[in-house]
Each structure stands twice: as C-alpha cells, then as structure tokens.
C-alpha positions in Angstrom: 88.5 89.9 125.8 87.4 90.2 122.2 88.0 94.1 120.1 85.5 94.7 117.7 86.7 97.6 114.7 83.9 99.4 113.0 84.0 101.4 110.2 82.2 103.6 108.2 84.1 102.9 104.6 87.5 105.1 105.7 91.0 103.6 105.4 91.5 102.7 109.3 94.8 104.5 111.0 97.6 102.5 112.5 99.7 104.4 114.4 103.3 104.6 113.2 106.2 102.3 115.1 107.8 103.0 117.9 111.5 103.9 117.6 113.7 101.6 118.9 114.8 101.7 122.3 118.6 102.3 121.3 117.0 105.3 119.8 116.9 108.3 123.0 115.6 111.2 123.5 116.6 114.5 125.7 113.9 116.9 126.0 113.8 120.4 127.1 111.4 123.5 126.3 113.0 124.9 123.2 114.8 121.3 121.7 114.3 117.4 121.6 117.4 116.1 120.9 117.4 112.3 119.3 120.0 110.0 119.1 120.8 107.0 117.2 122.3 104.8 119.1 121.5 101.9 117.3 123.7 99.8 114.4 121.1 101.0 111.7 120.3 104.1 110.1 116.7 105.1 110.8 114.2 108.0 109.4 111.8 109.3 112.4 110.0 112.2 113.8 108.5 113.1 117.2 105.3 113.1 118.6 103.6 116.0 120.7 100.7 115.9 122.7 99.0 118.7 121.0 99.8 117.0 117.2 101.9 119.2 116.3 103.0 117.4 113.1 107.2 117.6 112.3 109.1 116.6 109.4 110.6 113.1 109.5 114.3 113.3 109.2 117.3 110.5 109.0 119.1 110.0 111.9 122.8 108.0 110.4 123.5 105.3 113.0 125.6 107.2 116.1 124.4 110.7 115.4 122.2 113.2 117.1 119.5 115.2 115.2 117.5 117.9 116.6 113.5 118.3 116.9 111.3 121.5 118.4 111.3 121.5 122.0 108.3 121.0 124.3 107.5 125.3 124.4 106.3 127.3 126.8 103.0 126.6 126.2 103.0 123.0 128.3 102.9 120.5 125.3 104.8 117.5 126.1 107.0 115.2 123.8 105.5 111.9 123.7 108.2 110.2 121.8 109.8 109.6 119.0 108.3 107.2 115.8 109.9 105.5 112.8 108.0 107.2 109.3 107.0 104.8 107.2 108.3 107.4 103.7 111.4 108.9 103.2 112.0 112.2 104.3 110.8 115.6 102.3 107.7 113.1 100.9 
C-alpha cells in the first residue's frame, strides 16, 4: 500500500514522540502522575483526548512529576510525549 500527502502550501504536522516506555503513567480524575523510570532525564507533557494543551515539564531521571487529571467531564489521558523545546518556551 502506497500514502499519498497533499498539501495546500502549510508546514505539514508530525506528531510529537512517544515517551519512552520506561516512562509510566498513573491516571486518575483529578492527577496524572509520570514517572521517569528511565537512565535519562527527559522534558514531556500529556495528551488528552479533548486537546487540552499542558505545559511540557522535565522529569530528572527516577522522579515523579505531576499533570491534570482526566476530570469529571470524561476526557481521557492518551499518553504522555517527549516536547521537542525546552520547557516555559
């Protein structure tokens, strides 16, 4: 099977990495909590199926950082990406 791209003179999107899968994720309705389990320091935020759009943030190699939650609302978290800038950009 052959994929054909058209465009209509826009820069085309690529969807940002996939963390890592030493990098988890526990998910409940008011946090997401992330961890780095991996050997490497990595910068990341998480996706939600209604885009809600989150600050990337650092997680140090061995730590846990915090995200918003799924709500009461029934988004979903989708996962977590790597960002492709440093943090506050």
């Amino acid at each position: 099977m052959v994929l054909f791209a058209a465009t209509t003179g826009t820069a085309a999107y690529a969807a940002p990495p996939q963390a890592p899968d030493c990098v988890h994720l526990a998910v409940d309705w008011r946090y997401t909590y992330v961890s780095n389990d991996c050997s490497s320091d990595y910068t990341l935020t998480v996706v939600y199926l209604d885009g809600t759009e989150v600050p990337c943030r650092t997680a140090a190699r061995g730590t846990r950082i915090t995200f918003p939650g799924r709500g009461t609302q029934g988004n979903e978290v989708l996962g977590a990406v790597l960002c492709l800038t440093e943090p506050g950009t």
